[in-house]
DRENVEXVEX-513028 format. One line per field, with one value per residue: y, z, x of N, C-alpha, C, O, CB in turn; residue in three letters; residue number from 1. Coordinates in steps of 0.2 Angstrom, whole numbers. Each point is the difference from the previous one (the first is absolute). Glycine has a CB too. Example, Ala and Ser with C-alpha at 12.3 -4.5 7.8 and 13.67 -1.06 7.14 Angstrom:
2
ny <- -28|11 .
nz <- 39|-10 .
nx <- 66|7 .
cay <- 6|6 .
caz <- 0|1 .
cax <- -4|4 .
cy <- 6|5 .
cz <- 0|3 .
cx <- 4|-4 .
oy <- -1|6 .
oz <- 3|1 .
ox <- 5|3 .
cby <- -5|-9 .
cbz <- 3|-11 .
cbx <- -14|3 .
rest <- ALA|SER .
nr <- 1|2 .
END
This chain:
137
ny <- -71|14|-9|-3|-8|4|-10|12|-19|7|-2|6|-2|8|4|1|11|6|-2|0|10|2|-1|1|9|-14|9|-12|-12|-6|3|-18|-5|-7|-4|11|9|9|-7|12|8|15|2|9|10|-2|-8|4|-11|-10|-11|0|-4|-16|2|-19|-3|-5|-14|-8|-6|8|17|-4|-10|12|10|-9|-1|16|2|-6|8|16|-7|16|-9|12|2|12|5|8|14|-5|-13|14|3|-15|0|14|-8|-14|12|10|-12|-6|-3|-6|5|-13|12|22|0|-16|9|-14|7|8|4|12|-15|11|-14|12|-14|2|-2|-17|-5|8|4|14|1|18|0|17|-8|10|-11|-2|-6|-8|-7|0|-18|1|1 .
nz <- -100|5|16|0|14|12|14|12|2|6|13|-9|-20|16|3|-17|-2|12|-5|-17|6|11|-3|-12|-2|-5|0|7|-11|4|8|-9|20|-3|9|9|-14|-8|-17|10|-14|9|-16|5|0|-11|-3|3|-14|14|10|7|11|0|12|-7|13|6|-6|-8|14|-10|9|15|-4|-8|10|12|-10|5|16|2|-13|8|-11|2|1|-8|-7|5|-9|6|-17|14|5|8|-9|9|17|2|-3|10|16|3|5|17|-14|14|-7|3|-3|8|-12|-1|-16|-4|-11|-5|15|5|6|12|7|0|12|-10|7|-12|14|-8|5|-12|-8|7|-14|-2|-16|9|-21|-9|-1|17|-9|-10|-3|-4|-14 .
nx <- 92|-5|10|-17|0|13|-10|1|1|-13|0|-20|-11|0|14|5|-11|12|16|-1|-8|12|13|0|-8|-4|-10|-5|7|-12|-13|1|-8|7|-8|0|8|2|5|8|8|11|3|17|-9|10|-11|-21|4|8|2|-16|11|-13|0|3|-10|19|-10|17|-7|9|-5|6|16|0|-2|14|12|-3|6|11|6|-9|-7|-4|-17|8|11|-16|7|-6|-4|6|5|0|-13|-2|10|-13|-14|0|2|-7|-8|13|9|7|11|1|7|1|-1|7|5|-7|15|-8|-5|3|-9|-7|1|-14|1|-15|-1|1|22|10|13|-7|16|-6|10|8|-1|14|-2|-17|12|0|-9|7|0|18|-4 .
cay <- -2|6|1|4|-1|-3|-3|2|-3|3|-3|3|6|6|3|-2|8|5|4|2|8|5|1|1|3|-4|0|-5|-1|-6|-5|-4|-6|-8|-6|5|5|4|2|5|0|9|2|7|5|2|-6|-3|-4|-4|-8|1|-3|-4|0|-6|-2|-4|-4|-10|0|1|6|4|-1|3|7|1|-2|7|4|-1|0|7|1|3|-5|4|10|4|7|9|5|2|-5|2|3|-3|-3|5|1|-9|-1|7|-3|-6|-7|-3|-3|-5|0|6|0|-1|0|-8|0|3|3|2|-5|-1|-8|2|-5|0|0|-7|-5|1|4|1|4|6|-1|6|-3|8|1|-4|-6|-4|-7|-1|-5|1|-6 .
caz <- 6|6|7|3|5|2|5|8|6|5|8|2|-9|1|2|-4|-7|3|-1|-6|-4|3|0|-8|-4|-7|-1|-3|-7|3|8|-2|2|-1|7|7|-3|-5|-4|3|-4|1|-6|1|-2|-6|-7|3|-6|-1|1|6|8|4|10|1|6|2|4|-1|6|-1|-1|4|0|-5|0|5|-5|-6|5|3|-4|-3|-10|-3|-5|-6|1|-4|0|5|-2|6|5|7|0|0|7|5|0|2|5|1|3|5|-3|2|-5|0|-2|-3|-8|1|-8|-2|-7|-4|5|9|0|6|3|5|1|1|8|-1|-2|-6|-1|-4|-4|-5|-5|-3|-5|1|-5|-6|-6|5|0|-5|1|-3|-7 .
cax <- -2|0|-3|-3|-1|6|-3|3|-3|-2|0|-5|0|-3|7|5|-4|0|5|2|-5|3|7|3|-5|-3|-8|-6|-2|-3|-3|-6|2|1|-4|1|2|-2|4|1|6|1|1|3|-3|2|0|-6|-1|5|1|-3|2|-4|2|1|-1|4|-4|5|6|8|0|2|9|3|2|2|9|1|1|7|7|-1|-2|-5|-6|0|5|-3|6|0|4|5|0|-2|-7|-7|2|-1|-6|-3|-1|-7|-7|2|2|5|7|5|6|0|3|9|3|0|2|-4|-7|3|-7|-4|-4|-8|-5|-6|-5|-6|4|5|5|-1|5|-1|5|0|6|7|5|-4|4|2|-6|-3|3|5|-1 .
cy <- 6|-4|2|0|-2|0|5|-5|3|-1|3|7|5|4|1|4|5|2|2|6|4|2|2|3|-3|1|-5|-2|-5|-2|-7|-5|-5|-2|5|5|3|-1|6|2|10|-1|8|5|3|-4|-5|-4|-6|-6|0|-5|-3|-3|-5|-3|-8|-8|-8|-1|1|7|2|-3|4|6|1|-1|8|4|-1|0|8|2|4|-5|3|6|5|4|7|4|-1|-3|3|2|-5|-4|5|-1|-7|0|4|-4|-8|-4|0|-2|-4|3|10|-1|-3|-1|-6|0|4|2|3|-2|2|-6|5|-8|1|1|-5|-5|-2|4|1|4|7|4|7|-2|7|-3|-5|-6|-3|-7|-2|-6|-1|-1|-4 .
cz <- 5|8|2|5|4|9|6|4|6|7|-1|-9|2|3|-4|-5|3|-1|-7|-1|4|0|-5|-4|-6|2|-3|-8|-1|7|-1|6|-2|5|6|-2|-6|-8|0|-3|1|-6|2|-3|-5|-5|4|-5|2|4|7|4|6|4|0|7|0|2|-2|5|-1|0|6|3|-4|2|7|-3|-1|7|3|-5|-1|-7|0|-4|-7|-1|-5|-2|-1|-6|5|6|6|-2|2|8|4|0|3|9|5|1|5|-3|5|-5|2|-1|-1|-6|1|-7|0|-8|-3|3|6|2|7|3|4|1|1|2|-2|-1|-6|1|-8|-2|-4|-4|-6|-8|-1|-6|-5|-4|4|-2|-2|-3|-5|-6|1 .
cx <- 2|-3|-6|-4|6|-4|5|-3|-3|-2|-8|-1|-3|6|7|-3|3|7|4|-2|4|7|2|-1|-2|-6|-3|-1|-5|-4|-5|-1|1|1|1|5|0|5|2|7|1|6|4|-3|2|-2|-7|-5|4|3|-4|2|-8|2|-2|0|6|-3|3|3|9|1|3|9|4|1|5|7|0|3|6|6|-1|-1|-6|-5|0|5|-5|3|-4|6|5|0|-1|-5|-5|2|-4|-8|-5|1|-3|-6|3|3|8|4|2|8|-2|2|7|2|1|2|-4|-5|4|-7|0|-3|-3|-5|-8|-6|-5|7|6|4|-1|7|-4|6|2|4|7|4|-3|2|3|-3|0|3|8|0|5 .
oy <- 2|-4|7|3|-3|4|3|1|1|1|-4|5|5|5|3|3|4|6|4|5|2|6|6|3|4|3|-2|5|3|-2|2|-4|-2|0|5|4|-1|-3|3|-4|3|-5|4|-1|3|2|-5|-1|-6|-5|5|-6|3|-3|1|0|-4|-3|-5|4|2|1|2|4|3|3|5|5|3|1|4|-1|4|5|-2|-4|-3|2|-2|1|2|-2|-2|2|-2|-5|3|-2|-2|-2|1|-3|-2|0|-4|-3|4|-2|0|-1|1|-5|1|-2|-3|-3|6|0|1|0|2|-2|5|-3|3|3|-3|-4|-5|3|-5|2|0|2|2|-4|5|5|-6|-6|-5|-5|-5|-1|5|-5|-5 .
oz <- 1|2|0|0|-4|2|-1|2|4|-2|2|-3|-4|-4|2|-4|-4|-2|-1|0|-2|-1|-1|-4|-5|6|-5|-4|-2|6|1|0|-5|3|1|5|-4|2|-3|1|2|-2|4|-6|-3|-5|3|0|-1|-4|3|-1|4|0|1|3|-4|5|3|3|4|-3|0|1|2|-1|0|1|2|2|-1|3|-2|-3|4|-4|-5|4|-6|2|0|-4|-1|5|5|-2|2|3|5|5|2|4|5|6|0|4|3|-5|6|4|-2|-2|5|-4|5|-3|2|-4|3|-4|4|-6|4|-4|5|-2|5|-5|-1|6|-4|5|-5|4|-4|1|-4|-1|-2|-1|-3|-2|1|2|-5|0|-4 .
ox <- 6|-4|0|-6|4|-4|5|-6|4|-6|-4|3|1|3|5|3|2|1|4|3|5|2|3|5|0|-1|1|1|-5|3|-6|6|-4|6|-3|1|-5|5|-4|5|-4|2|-2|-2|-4|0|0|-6|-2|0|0|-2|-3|5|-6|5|1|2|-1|3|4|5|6|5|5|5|4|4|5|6|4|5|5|1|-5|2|0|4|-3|6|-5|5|6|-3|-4|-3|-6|-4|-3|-2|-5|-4|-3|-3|-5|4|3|-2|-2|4|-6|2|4|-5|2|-3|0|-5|5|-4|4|-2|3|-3|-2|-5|-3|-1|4|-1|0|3|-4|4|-5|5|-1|4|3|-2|1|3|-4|6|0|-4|1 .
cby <- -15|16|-6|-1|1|1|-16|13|-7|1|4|-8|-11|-10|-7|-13|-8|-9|-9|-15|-3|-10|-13|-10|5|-13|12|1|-2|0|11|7|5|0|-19|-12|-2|12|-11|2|-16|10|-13|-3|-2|1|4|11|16|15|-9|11|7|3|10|1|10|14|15|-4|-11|-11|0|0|-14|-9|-1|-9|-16|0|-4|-6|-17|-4|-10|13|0|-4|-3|-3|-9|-4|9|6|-5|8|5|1|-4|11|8|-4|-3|8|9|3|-4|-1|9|-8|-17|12|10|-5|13|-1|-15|-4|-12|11|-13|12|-19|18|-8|-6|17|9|4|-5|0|-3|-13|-1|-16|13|-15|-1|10|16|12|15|6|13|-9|4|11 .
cbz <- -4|-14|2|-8|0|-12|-6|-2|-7|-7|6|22|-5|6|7|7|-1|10|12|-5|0|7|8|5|9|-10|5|13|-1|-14|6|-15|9|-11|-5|4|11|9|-3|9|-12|17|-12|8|11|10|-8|8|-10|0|-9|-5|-6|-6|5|-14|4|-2|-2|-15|-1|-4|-8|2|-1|-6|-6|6|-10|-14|3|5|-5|11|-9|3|15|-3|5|2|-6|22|-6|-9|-12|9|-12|-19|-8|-7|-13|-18|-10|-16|-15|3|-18|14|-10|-8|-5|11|-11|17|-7|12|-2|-5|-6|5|-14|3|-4|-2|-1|0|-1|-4|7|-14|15|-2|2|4|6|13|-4|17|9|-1|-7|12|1|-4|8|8|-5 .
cbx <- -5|-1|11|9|-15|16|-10|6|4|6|20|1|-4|-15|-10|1|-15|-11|-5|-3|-19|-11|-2|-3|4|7|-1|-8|16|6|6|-3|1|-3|8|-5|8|-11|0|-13|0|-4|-10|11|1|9|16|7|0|0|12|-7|16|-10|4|0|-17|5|-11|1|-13|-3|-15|-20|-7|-10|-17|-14|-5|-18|-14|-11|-2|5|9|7|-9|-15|19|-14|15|-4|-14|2|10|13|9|1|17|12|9|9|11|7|-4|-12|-9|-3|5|-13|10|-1|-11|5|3|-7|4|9|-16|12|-3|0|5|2|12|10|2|-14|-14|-5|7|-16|13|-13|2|-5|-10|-2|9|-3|2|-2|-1|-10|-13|9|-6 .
rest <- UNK|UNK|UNK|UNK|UNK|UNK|UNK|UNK|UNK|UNK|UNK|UNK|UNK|UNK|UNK|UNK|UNK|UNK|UNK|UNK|UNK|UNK|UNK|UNK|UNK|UNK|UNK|UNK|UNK|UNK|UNK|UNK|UNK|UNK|UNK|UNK|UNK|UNK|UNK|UNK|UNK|UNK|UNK|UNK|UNK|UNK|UNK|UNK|UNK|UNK|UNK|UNK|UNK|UNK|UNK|UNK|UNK|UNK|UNK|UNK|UNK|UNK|UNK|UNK|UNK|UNK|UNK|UNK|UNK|UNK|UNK|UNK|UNK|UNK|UNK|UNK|UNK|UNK|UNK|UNK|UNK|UNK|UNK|UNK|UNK|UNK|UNK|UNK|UNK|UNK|UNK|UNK|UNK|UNK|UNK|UNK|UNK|UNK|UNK|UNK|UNK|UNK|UNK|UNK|UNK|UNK|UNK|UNK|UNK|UNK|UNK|UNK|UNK|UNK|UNK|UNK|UNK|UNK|UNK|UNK|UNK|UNK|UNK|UNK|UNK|UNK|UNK|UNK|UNK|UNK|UNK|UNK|UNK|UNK|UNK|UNK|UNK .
nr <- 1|2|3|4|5|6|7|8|9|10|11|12|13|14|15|16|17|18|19|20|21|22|23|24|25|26|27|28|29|30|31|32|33|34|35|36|37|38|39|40|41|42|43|44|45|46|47|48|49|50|51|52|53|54|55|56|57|58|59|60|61|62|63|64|65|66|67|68|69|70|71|72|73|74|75|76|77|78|79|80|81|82|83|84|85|86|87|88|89|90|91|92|93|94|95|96|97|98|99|100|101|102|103|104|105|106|107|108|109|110|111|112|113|114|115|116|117|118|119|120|121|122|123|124|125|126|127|128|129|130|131|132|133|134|135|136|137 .
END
């Protein structure tokens, strides 16, 4: 069994394509309508075979409390990872993103929180001691 879909809730799929493609730099995979919205899905450019992240319109009523709980404690919905956390804190903040959180060392990472702009808090994640991570036997 392989992953190969994972969800983002979205407040806005047009403004939530714009800032993944633009800001982040995934790339378009999917655009299909469904009813008044879309199956709208991005994909990293490294791995454009590989798990694809769909911009999931927020529209359960149980979504937008949820995402409000996340925001206010500051949790992260997703984590991506990164060769270089600053490199990508500098370069994200360069085009406007907003951080929450600058790089900060978290044991076997060093991690960044950016917020969306479609209502999430995003974790960006370097990994700095692999076997740290790795599960124990």
């Amino acid at each position: 069994m392989i992953i190969t879909t994972a969800s983002v809730f979205v407040d806005d799929q047009q403004k939530a394509l714009d800032f993944y493609t633009d800001k982040l730099g995934f790339r378009l995979k999917t655009d299909v309508p469904a009813g008044p919205f879309r199956w709208l899905t991005v994909v990293s450019p490294q791995a454009p075979d590989g798990v694809q992240l769909l911009l999931e319109p927020s529209e359960h009523p149980a979504v937008h409390p949820f995402k409000e709980a996340l925001v206010a404690d500051g949790i992260p919905f997703n984590s991506f990872g990164v060769e270089d956390v600053q490199a990508e804190y500098e370069r994200l903040t360069a085009l406007g993103v907003r951080f929450v959180q600058g790089p900060t060392p978290m044991g076997p990472v060093i991690a960044a929180v950016l917020d969306d702009t479609c209502g999430n808090l995003i974790m960006i994640a370097e990994m700095t001691d692999p076997e740290q991570a790795a599960p124990q036997d």
